[in-house]
VEXDREN-2710 file (C-alpha; in Angstrom, 1 decimal):
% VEXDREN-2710
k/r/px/py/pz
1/UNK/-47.8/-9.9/-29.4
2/UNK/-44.1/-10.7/-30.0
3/UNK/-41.9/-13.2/-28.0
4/UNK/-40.5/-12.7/-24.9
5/UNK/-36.8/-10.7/-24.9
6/UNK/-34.5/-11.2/-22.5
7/UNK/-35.7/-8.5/-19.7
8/UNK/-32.6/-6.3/-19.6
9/UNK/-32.5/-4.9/-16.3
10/UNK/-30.2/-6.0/-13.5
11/UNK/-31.7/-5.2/-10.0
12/UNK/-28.6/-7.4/-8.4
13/UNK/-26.4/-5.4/-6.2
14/UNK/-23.1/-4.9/-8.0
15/UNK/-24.3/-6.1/-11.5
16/UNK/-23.3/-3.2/-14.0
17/UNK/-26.7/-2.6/-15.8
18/UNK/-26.8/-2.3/-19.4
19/UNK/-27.0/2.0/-18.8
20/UNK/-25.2/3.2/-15.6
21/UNK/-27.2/6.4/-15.5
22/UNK/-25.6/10.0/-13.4
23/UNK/-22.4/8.6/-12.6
24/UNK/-20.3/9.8/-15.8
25/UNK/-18.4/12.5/-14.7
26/UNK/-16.9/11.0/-10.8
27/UNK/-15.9/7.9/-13.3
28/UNK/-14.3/9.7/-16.0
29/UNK/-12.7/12.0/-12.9
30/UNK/-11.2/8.8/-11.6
31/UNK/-10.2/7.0/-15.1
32/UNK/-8.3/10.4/-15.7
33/UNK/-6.8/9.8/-12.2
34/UNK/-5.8/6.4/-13.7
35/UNK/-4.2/7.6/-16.9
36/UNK/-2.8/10.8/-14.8
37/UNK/0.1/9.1/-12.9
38/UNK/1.4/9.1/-9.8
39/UNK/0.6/11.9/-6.9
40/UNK/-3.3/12.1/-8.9
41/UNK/-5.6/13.0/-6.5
42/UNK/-8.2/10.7/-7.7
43/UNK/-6.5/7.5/-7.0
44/UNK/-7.5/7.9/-3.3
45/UNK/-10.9/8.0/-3.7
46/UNK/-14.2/6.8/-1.3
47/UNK/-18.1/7.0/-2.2
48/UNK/-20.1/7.8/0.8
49/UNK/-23.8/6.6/0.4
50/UNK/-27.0/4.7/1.3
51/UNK/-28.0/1.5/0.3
52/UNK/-29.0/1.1/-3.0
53/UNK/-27.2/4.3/-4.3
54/UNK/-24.6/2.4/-6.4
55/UNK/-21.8/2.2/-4.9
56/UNK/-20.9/-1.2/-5.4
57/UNK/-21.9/-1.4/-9.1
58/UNK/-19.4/1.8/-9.5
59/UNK/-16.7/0.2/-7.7
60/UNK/-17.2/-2.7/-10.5
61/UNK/-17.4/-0.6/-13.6
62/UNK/-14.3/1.7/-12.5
63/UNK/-12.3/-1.9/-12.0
64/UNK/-13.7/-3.0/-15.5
65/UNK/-12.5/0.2/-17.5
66/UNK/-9.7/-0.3/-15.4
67/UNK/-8.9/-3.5/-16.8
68/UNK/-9.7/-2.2/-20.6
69/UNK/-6.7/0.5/-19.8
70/UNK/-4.7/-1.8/-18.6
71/UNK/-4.7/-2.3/-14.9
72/UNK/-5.0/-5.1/-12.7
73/UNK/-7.5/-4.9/-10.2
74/UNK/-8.3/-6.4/-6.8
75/UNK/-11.6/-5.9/-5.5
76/UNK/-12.7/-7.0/-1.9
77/UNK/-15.1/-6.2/0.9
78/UNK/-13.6/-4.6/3.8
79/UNK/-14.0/-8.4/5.7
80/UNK/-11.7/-10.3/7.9
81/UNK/-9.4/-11.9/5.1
82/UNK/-9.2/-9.2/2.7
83/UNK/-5.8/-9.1/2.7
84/UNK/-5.2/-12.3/1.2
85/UNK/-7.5/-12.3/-0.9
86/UNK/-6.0/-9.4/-2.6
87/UNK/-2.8/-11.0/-3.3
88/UNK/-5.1/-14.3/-4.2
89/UNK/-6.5/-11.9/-6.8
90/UNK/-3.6/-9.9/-8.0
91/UNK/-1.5/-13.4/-8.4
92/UNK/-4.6/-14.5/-10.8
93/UNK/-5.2/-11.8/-12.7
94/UNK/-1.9/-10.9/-13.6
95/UNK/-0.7/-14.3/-14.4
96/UNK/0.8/-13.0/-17.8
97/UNK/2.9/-10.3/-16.0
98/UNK/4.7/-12.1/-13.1
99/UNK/7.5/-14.6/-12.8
100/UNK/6.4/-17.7/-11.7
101/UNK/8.0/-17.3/-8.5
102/UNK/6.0/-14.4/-7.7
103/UNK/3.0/-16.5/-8.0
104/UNK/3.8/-18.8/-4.9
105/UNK/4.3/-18.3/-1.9
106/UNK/7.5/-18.7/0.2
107/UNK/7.7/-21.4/2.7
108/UNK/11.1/-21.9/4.6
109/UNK/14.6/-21.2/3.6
110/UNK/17.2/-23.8/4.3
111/UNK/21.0/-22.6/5.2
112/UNK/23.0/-25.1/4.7
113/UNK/22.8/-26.1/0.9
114/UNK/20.1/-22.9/0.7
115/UNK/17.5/-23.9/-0.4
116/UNK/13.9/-22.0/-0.9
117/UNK/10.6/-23.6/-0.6
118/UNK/7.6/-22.6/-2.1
119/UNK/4.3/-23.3/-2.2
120/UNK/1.2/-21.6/-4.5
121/UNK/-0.8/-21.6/-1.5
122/UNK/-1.4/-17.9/0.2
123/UNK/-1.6/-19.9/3.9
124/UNK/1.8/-20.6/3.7
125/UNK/3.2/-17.3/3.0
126/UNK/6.2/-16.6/5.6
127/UNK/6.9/-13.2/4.4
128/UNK/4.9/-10.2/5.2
129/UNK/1.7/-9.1/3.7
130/UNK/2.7/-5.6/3.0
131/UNK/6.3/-6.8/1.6
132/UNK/5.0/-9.2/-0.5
133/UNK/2.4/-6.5/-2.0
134/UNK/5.3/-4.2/-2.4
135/UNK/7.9/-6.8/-4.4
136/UNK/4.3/-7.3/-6.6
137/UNK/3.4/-4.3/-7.5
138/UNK/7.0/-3.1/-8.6
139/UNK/7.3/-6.0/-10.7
140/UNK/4.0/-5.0/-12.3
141/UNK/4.9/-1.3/-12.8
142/UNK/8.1/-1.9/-14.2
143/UNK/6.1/-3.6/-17.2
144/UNK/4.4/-0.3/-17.4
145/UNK/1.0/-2.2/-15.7
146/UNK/-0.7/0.0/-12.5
147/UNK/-2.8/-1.9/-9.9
148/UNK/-5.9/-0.9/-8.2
149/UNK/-7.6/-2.0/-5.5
150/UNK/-11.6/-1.2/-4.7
151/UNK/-12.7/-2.2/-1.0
152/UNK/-16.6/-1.8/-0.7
153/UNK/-18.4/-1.7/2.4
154/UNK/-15.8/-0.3/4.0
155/UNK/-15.5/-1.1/8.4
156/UNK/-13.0/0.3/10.7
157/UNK/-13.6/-2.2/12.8
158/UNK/-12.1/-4.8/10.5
159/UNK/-8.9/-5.0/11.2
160/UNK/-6.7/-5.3/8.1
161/UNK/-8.3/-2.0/6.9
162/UNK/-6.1/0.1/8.3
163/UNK/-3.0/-2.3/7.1
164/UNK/-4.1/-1.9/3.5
165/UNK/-4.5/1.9/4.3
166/UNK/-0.9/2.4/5.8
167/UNK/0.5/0.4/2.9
168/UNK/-1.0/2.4/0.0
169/UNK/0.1/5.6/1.7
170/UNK/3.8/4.1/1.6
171/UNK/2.9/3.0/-2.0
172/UNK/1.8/6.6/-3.3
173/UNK/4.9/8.0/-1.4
174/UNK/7.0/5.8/-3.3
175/UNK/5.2/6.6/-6.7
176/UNK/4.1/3.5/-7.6
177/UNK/1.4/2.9/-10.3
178/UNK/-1.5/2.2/-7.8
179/UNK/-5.2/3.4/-6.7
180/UNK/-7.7/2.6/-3.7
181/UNK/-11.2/3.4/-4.5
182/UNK/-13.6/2.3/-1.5
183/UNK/-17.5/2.9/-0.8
184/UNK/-19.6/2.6/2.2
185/UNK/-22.5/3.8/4.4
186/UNK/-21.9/7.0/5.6
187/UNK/-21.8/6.3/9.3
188/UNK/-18.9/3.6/8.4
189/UNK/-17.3/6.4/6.0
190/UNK/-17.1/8.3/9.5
191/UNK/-15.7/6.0/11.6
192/UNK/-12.9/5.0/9.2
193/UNK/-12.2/8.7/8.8
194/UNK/-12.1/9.6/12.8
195/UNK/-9.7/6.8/13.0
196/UNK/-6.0/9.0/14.0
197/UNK/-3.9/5.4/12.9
198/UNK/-5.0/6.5/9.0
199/UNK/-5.3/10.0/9.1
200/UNK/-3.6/10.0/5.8
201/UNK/-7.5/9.3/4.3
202/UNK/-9.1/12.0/5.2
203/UNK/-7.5/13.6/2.3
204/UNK/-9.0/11.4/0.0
205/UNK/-11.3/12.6/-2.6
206/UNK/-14.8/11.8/-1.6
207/UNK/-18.0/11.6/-3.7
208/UNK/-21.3/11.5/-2.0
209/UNK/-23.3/9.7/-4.3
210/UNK/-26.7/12.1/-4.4
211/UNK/-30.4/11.7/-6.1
212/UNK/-29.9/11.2/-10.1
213/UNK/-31.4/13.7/-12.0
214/UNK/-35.1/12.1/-13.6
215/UNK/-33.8/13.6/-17.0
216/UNK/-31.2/11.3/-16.8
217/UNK/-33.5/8.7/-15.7
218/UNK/-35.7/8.9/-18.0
219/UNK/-33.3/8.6/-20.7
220/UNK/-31.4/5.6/-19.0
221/UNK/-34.8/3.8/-19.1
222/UNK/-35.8/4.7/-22.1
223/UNK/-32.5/3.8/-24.1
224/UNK/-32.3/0.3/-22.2
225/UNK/-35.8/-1.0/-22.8
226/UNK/-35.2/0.5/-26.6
227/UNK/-31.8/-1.0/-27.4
228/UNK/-33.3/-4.0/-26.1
229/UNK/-35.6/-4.3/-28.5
230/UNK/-39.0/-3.2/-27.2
231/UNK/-40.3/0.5/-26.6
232/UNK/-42.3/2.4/-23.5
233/UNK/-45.3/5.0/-23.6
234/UNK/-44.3/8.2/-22.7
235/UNK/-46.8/8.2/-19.7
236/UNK/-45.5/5.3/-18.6
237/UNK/-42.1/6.5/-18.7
238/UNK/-42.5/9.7/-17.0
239/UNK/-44.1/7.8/-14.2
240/UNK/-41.7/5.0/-13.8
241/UNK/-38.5/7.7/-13.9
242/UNK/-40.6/9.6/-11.2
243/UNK/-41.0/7.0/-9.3
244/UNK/-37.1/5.8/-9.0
245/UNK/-36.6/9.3/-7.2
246/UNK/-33.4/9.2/-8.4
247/UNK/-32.6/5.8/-6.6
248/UNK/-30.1/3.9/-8.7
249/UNK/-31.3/0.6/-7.5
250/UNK/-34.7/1.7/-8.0
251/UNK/-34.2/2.5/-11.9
252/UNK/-33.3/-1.2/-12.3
253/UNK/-35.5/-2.3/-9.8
254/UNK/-39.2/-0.4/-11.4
255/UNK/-36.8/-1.1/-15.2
256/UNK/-37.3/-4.8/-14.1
257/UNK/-40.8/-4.9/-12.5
258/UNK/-42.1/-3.4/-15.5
259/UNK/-41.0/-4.9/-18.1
260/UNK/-42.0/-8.8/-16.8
261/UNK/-45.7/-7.3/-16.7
262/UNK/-46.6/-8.4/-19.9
263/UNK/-42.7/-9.2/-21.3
264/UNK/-44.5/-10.9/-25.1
265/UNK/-46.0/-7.7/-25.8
266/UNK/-43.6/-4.7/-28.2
267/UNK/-44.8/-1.8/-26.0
268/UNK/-44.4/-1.5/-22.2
269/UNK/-47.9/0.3/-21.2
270/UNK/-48.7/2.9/-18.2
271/UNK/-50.4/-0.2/-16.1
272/UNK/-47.1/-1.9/-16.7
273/UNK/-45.2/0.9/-15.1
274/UNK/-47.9/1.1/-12.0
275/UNK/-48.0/-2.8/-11.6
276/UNK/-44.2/-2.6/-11.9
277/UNK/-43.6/0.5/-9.2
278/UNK/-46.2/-1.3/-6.9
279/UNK/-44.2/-4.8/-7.1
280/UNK/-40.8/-3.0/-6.9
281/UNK/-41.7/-1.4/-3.8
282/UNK/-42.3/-4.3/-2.3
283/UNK/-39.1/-5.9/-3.5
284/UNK/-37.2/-3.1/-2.0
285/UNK/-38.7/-3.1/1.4
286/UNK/-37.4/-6.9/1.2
287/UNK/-34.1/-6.1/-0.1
288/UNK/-33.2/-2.7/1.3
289/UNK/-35.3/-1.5/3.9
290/UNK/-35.5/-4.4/6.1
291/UNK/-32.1/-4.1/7.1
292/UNK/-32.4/-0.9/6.9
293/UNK/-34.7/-0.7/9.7
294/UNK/-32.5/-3.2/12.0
295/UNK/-29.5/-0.8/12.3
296/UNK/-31.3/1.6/13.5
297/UNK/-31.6/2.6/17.5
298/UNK/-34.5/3.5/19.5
299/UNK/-34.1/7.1/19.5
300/UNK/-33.5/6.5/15.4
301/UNK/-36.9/5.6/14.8
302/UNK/-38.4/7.8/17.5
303/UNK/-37.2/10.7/15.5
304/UNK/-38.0/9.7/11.8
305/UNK/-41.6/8.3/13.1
306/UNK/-42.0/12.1/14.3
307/UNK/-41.2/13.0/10.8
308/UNK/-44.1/10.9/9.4
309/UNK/-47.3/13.5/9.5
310/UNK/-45.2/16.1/7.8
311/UNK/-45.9/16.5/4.0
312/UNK/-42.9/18.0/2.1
313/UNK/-40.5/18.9/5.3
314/UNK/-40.4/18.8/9.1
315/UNK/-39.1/21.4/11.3
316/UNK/-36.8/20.6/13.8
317/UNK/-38.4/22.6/15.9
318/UNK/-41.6/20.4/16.0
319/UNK/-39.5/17.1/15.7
320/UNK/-38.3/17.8/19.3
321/UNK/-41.6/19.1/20.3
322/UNK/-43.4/15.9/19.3
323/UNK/-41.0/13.7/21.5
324/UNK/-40.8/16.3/24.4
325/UNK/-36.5/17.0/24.2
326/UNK/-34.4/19.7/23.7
327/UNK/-33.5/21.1/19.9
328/UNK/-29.9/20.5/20.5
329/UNK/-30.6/17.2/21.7
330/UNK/-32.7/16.7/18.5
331/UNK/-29.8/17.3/16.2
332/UNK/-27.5/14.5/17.4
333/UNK/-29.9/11.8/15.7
334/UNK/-30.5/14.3/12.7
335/UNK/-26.7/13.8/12.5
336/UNK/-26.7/10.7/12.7
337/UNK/-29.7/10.2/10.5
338/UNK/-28.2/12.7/8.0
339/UNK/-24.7/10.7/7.5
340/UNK/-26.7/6.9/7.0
341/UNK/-28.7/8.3/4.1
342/UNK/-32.2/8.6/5.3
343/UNK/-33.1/11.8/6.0
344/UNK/-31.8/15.2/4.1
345/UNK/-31.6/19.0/4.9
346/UNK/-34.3/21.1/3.3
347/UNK/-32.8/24.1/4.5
348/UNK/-32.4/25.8/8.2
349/UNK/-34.0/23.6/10.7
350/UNK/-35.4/21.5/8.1
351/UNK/-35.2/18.0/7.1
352/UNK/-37.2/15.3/4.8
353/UNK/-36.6/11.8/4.0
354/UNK/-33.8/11.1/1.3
355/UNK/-34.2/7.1/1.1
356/UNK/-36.9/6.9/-1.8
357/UNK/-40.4/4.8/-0.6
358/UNK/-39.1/4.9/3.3
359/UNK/-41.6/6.9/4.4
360/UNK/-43.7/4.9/3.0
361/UNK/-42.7/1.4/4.4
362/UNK/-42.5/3.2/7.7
363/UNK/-46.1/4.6/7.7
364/UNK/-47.3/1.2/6.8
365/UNK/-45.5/-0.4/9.7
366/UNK/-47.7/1.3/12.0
367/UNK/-50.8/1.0/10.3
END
């Protein structure tokens, strides 16, 4: 027995974990964007995903190398607000590059003896959002600084999101030192992108943000629990990196679970790893699949609970069977289903469950 470490895994959503596993080449694509200049493709950049994939802990490691290269960053949810909250941010963290009064906010202008109020509170800002932004980030460029902005969970029904859109699109027309990377559920991705008012993103780069590979996996959880100070059996490894299915919130999720099994002992054991899967899958019905399960519709769940006495695939052809509609009719919830993360294509007039242990937490709602 040794004393308890510090258990290293972060199953938090947005907390960079120790390893950020499969991600390495769509963030050096986008870093390279950064050091690129102007007119790169990869400062317009969105990552389509489910729950759980790791969008949002992307969104904050990109802003953190960001900020080692030099950049200021902004990051916000796509929320009523955001637009203030931007400049609230910018105005914070870039204290050491702006004139002071660039840091408040203008108030009223008197014409007799002219005279300019000011106030450092972002309520009281009479000037524009979008020229304010503007006077901002040209004061930032000109001291060779670029500024990026990350918007996760991205909604076309808020508002301000197609402001900010319509404004960075003037911005990269101008050639100013800026970058929008946003994530979102797929469905929301679609929205945003049907929207005609900012047509200008559906040139953006986009990176669907697929399975990880279990080799990278493994080696993720293996050189966490390691540099950490403790070490895993093989068996145990090979079934906790199995049972992740590629899931980035899963690998610190099962990381997590296993390692508080028996946290005062050197080695983490195979009934660590199958008392850590079983308690992590219960955790992620709680955190993930719950809500999950809320946004979807009637004809949602008809479809995916036809789905659940098929083993490795269904065919569509015996989806619609099994709830008595046409094929075509069939495919406008395997759409749907397709672009919120769920399900996947297995090939023509195929499909299987992409959202790791949802099968499962479906089956046992029935039971």
């Amino acid at each position: 027995m040794t004393e308890n470490i510090k258990n290293p895994f972060t199953p938090t959503f947005g907390s960079i974990p120790l390893m950020l596993a499969g991600r390495k080449e769509v963030m050096n694509n986008i870093l390279a964007g950064l050091d690129n200049g102007p007119g790169d493709p990869n400062r317009a950049t969105i990552f389509v995903g489910a729950r759980g994939t790791g969008k949002t802990v992307l969104l904050a490691k990109i802003a953190e190398e960001a900020s080692a290269r030099g950049w200021i960053s902004a990051n916000v949810n796509a929320n009523p607000g955001m637009l203030d909250e931007i400049i609230i941010q910018i105005k914070d963290n870039a204290k050491e590059f702006l004139a002071p009064e660039s840091l408040s906010y203008i108030t009223s202008i008197g014409l007799g003896s002219f005279s300019i109020s000011r106030s450092t509170k972002a309520s009281a800002r009479k000037s524009t959002w979008r020229s304010e932004l503007t006077a901002i980030i040209k004061e930032l460029n000109e001291k060779g600084v670029g500024l990026l902005i990350t918007v996760d969970e991205v909604n076309i029904e808020t508002e301000e999101m197609s402001s900010l859109v319509v404004a960075f699109q003037h911005f990269v027309r101008e050639r100013r030192e800026v970058a929008l990377i946003m994530a979102g559920l797929p469905q929301k991705v679609s929205d945003l992108l049907r929207d005609d008012s900012i047509s200008f993103l559906r040139r953006a780069f986009q990176h669907h943000l697929n399975p990880i590979e279990e080799s990278e996996v493994r080696y993720s959880l293996k050189k966490t629990i390691e540099f950490s100070g403790r070490k895993i059996e093989n068996i145990a490894l090979d079934l906790a990196a199995k049972k992740t299915e590629g899931f980035p919130f899963l690998i610190q999720l099962i990381g997590y679970q296993m390692w508080r099994q028996n946290p005062g002992r050197k080695q983490i054991t195979f009934e660590d790893a199958v008392e850590g899967v079983v308690a992590a899958q219960v955790d992620l019905e709680r955190m993930v699949f719950a809500r999950t399960y809320r946004d979807l519709s009637d004809k949602d769940l008809a479809f995916i609970n036809a789905m659940l006495d098929d083993s490795e695939y269904s065919k569509m052809s015996d989806i619609a069977e099994r709830l008595n509609v046409s094929t075509k009719f069939a495919s406008v919830y395997r759409k749907r289903l397709i672009e919120q993360g769920i399900i996947g294509s297995r090939g023509h007039g195929k499909v299987a469950f992409d959202l790791p242990m949802f099968k499962e937490y479906l089956q046992n709602r029935l039971e």
